[in-house]
N, C-alpha and C positions, 0 to 999 in steps of 0.2 A: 342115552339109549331109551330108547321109546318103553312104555308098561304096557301097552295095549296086545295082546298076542297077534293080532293081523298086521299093526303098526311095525314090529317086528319081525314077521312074515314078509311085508314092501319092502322091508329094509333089504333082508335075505335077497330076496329076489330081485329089485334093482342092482344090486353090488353083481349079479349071476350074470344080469343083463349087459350089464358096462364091459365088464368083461368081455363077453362075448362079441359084443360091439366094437370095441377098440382090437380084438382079433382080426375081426372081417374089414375093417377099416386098413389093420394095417399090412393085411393081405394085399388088398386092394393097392394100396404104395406101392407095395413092390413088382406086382405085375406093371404098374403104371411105369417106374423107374425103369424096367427090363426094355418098355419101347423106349425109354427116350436115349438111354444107352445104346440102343440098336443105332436109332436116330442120330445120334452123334458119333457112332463110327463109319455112318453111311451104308449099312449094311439093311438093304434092302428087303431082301428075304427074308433076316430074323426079325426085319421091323412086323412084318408085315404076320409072321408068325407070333410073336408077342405081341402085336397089335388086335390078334385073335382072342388070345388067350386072354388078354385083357377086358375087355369084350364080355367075355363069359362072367370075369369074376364081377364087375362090375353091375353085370343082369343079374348075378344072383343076391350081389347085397342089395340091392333095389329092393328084389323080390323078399327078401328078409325083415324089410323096413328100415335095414343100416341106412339106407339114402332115400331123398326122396327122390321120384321119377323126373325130376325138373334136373333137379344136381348130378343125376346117373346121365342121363342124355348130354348135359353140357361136356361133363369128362369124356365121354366116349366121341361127342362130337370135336373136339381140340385134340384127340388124339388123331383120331381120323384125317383130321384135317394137316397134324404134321408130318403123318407118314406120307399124304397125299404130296403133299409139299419136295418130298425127296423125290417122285417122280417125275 
């Protein structure tokens, strides 16, 4: 454990961070799992509805800094393009 009192403040607050990080991350799975479940029952409408929703959470861990804009676009571009695929 760090002496420095700021040293031990970074600590505090990366641990706060990780946290929270691996929350929005693993939100993110599970919206991403909900299309591909859609996707594999062939059910269109809720692909395409979880395709949405996915979307959303996706923009907003970008906007959080969970992901960079390069890795947010690729997921939502692979999704897109398998819900596309069932059409």
């Amino acid at each position: 454990m760090a002496n420095i009192k700021s040293a031990k403040k970074r600590i505090l607050v990366a641990q706060t961070r990780t946290e929270r990080n691996k929350a929005i991350r693993s939100k993110v799975k599970t919206y991403v799992k909900k299309v591909n479940a859609a996707i594999e029952a062939g059910d269109k409408a809720a692909a395409n509805e979880a395709l949405k929703a996915a979307i959303s959470e996706i923009s907003k861990a970008e906007s959080k800094g969970v992901y960079h804009a390069n890795t947010a676009s690729r997921k939502v571009s692979r999704l897109s393009k398998a819900v596309a695929a069932m059409n």
